[in-house]
C-alpha positions as CSV (number, residue, x, y, z in Angstrom):
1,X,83.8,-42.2,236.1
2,X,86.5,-44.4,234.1
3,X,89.4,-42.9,232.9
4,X,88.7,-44.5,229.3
5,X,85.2,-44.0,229.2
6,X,82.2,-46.7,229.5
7,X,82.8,-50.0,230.8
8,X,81.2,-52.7,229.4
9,X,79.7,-55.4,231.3
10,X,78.6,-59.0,229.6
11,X,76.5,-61.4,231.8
12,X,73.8,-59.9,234.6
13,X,73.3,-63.4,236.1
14,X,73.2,-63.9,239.5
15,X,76.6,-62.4,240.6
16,X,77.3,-60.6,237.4
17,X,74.0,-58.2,238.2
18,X,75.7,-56.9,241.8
19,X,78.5,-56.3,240.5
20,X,77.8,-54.2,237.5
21,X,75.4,-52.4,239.9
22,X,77.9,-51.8,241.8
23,X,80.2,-50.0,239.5
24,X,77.1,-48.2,238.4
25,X,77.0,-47.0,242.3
26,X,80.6,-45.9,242.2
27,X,80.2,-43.4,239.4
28,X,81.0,-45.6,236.4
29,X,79.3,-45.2,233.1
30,X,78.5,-48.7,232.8
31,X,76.6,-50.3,229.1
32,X,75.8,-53.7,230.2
33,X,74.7,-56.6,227.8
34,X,72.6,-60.2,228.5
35,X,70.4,-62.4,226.8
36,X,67.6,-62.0,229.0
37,X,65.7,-58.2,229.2
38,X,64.8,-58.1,232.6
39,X,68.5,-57.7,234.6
40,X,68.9,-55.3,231.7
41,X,66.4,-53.4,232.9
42,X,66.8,-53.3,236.1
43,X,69.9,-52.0,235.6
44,X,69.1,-49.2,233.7
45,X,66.8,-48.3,236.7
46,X,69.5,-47.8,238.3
47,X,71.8,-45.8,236.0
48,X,73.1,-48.3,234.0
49,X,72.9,-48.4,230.1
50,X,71.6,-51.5,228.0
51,X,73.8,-52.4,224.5
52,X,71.7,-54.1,221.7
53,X,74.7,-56.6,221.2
54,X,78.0,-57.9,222.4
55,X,79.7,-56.0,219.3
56,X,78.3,-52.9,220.6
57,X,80.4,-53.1,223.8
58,X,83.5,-54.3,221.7
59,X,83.0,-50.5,219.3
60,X,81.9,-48.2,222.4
61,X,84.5,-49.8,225.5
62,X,88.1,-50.1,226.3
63,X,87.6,-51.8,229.4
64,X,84.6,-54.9,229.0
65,X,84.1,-57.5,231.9
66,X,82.4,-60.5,231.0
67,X,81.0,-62.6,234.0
68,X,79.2,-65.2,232.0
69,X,78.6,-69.0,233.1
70,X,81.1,-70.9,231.3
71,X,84.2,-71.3,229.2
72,X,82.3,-71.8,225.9
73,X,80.5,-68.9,226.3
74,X,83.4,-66.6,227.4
75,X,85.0,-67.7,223.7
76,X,81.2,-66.9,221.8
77,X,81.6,-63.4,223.9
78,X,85.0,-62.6,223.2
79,X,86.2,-64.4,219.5
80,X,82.8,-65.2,218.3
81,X,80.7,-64.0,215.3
82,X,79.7,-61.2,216.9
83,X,81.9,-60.9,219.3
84,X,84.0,-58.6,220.9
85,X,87.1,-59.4,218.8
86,X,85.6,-58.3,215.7
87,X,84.6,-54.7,216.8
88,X,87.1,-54.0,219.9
89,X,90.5,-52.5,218.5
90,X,92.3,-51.9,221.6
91,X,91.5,-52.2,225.5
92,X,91.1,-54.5,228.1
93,X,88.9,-57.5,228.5
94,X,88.9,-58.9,231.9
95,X,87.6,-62.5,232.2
96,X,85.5,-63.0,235.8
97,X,84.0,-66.3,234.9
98,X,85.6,-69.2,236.3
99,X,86.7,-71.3,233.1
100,X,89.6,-73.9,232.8
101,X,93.2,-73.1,232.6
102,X,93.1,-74.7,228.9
103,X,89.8,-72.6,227.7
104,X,91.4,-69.4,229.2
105,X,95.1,-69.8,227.1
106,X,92.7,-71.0,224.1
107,X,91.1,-67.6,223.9
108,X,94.5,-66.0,225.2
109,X,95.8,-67.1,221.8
110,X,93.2,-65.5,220.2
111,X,93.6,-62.4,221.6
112,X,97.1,-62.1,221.1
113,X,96.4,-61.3,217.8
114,X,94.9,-58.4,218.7
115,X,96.1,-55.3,220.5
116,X,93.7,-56.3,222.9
117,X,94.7,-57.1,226.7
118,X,93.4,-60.4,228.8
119,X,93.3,-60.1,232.7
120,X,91.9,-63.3,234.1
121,X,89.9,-62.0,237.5
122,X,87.6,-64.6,239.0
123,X,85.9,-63.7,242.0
124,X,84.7,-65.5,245.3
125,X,82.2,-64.5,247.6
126,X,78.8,-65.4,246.2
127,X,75.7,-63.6,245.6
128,X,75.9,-61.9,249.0
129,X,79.6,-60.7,248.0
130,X,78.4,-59.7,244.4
131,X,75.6,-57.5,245.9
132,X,77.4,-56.0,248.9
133,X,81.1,-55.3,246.7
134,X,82.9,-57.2,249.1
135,X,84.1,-60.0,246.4
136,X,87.7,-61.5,246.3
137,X,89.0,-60.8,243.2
138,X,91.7,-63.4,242.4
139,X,94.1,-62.0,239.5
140,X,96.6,-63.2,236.6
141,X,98.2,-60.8,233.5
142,X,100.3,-58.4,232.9
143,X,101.2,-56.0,236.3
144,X,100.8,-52.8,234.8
145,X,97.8,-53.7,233.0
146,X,96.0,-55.0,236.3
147,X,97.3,-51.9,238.1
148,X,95.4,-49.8,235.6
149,X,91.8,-51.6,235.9
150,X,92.4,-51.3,240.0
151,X,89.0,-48.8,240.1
152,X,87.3,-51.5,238.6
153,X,88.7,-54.1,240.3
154,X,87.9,-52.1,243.3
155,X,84.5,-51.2,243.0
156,X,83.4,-54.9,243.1
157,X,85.5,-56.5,245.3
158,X,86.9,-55.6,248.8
159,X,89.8,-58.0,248.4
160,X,92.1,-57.6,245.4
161,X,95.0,-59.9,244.8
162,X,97.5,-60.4,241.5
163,X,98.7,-63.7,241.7
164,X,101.0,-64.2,238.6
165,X,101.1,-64.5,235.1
166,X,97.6,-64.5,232.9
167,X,95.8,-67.8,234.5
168,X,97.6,-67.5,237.9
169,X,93.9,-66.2,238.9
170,X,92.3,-68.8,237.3
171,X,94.4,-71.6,238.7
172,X,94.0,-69.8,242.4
173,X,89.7,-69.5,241.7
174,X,89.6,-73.2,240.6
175,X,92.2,-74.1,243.7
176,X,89.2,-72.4,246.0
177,X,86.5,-74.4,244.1
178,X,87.5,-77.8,244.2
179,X,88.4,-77.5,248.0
180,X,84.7,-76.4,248.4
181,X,83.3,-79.0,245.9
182,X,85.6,-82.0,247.6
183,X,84.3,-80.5,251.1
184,X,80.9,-80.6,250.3
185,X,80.7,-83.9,249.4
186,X,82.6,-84.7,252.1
187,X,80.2,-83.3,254.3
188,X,76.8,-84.4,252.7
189,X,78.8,-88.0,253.3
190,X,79.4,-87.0,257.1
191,X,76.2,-86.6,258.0
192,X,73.9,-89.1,255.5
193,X,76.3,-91.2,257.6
194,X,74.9,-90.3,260.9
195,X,71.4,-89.6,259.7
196,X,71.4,-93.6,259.0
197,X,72.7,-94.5,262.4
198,X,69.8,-92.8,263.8
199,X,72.2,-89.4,264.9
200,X,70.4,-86.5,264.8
201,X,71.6,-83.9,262.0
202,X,71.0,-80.5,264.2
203,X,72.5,-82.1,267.3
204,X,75.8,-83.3,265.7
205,X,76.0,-80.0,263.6
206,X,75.8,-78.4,266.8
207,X,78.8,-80.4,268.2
208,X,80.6,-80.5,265.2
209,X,81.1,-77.1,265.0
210,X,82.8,-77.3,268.3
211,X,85.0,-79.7,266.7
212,X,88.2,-79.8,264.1
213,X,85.9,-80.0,261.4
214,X,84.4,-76.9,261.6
215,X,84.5,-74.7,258.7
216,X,83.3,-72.1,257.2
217,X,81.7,-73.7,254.7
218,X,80.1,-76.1,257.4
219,X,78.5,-73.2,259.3
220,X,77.3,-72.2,255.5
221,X,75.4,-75.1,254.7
222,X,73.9,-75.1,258.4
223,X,70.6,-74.2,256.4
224,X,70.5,-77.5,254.4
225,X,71.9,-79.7,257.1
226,X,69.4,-78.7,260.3
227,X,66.6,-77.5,258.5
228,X,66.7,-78.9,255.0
229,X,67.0,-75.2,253.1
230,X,68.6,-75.4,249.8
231,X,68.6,-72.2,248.2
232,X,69.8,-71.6,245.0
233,X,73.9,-70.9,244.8
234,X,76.3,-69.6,242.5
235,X,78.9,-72.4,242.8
236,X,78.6,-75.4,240.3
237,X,80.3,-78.0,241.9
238,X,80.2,-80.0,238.9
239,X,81.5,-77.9,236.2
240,X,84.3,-76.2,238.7
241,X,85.7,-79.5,239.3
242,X,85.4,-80.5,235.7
243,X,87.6,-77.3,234.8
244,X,90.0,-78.2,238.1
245,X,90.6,-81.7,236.7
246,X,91.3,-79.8,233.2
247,X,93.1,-77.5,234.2
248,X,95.3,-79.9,236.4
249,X,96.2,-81.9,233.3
250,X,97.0,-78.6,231.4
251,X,99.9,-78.1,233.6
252,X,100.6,-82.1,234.4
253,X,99.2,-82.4,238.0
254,X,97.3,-85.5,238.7
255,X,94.2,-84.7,240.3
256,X,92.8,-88.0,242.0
257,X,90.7,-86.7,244.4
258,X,89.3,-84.4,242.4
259,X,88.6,-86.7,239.7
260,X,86.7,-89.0,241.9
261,X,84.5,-86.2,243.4
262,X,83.8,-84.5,239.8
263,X,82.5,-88.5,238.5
264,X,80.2,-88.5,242.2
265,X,78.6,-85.1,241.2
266,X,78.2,-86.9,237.9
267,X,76.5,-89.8,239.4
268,X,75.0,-87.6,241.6
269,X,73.2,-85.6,238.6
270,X,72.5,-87.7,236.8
271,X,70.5,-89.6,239.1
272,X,68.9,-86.8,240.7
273,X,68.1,-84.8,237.0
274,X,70.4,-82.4,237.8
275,X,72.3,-80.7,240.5
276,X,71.4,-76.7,240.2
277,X,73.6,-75.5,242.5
278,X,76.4,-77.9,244.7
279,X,73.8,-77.9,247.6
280,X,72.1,-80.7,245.8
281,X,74.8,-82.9,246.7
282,X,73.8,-83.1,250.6
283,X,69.9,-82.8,249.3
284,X,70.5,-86.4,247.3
285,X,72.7,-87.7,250.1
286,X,70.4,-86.6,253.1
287,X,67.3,-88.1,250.8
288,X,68.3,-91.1,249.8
């Protein structure tokens, strides 16, 4: 059980649902919050309670983690009409969602104003990670304040790391995320090429990953390549890199490569009618 009572947990999507669950698991009184009924639910199956509303967290918690998709909505959640801001006097809100370095210091400044705290703890690990607690939780904020949410921290995630000042673990997610989203168009390149020249895809996956190419993300995406599986995934290439190249110019880094592969997943949606997950890169390539 928490030390300062419930948690509060904003966002039951596709990771956000395992790791609430999770906390749940580990003894903490957790009152979630999402705009659809059903994770809600489910959760409460399990021990969980539901809130009718974001400012219902921000009245009942001291400690709220919001794992929601984007930057725009982590603002709505946490300064919004309605949101925690107006109903949350003191505590802790730790951001998971992976946002740019400009959307998280936009909020920041909001929150200042408040005797509210701001951690910035993305995680990595996907859906599998979420579900089995065995995240990497990449951390920015103030020391003592991240010590103090390490049960938290620690019931999602089997890797825990403070990396600086608040956004240090924003800057580290995004640094992850545009390495995967440069690398998987890379290798939805790599082998369209081959498919053309008549190689086949199972036979130089096979070989490749006897090579200096192999990766971890290569033997991920072994599904897709060989057998033409794209399941659904938690990593939006597209946005990620949008926030990389943002977040790049925040701090005055000139992101070429990155630039050039966020405007191909561009192309890349907009000719498909949308990407879904970053798989859809090597469907479109592979396809076409």
């Amino acid at each position: 059980m928490s030390e300062n009572g419930a948690v509060g947990f904003i966002g039951l999507g596709a990771m956000g649902y395992g790791m609430a669950r999770n906390l749940v698991e580990k003894g903490h009184d957790v009152l979630a919050y999402d705009l659809q009924s059903q994770p809600l639910q489910r959760l409460v199956q399990q021990g969980g309670r539901e809130a009718g509303s974001v400012a219902e967290i921000g009245r009942s918690c001291r400690q709220v983690m919001v794992m929601v998709v984007d930057g725009a909505q982590v603002e709505s959640v946490v300064c919004g009409p309605g949101g925690l801001l107006e109903t949350m006097t003191d505590g802790v809100i730790l951001i998971n969602s992976t946002i740019a370095l400009s959307e998280l210091r936009r909020i920041a400044a909001v929150v200042e104003t408040s005797n509210v705290t701001l951690i910035d703890c993305p995680v990595s690990g996907g859906i599998t990670g979420a579900d089995e607690g065995t995240l990497t939780m990449l951390c920015g904020g103030d020391v003592d304040a991240f010590e103090a949410q390490r049960p938290l921290l620690d019931a999602v995630s089997a890797n825990v790391t403070h990396l600086g000042p608040l956004g240090a673990g924003m800057v580290g997610k995004l640094a992850n995320n545009l390495i995967l989203g440069v690398g998987r168009l890379a290798i939805a390149e790599a082998f369209s090429m081959a498919q053309k020249a008549g190689l086949s895809t199972e036979a130089l996956y096979k070989t490749m990953i006897t090579c200096t190419a192999d990766s971890k993300q290569l033997r991920g995406l072994e599904g897709a390549i060989v057998r033409g599986e794209y399941p659904s995934r938690t990593f939006l290439g597209l946005k990620d890199l949008s926030a990389a190249v943002d977040s790049g110019a925040a701090v005055g880094q000139a992101m070429p490569v990155t630039g050039l592969a966020r405007e191909l997943y561009q192309l890349i949606e907009d000719k498909s009618g949308g990407l879904g997950g970053s798989d859809e890169v090597l469907r479109y390539l592979l396809d076409n």
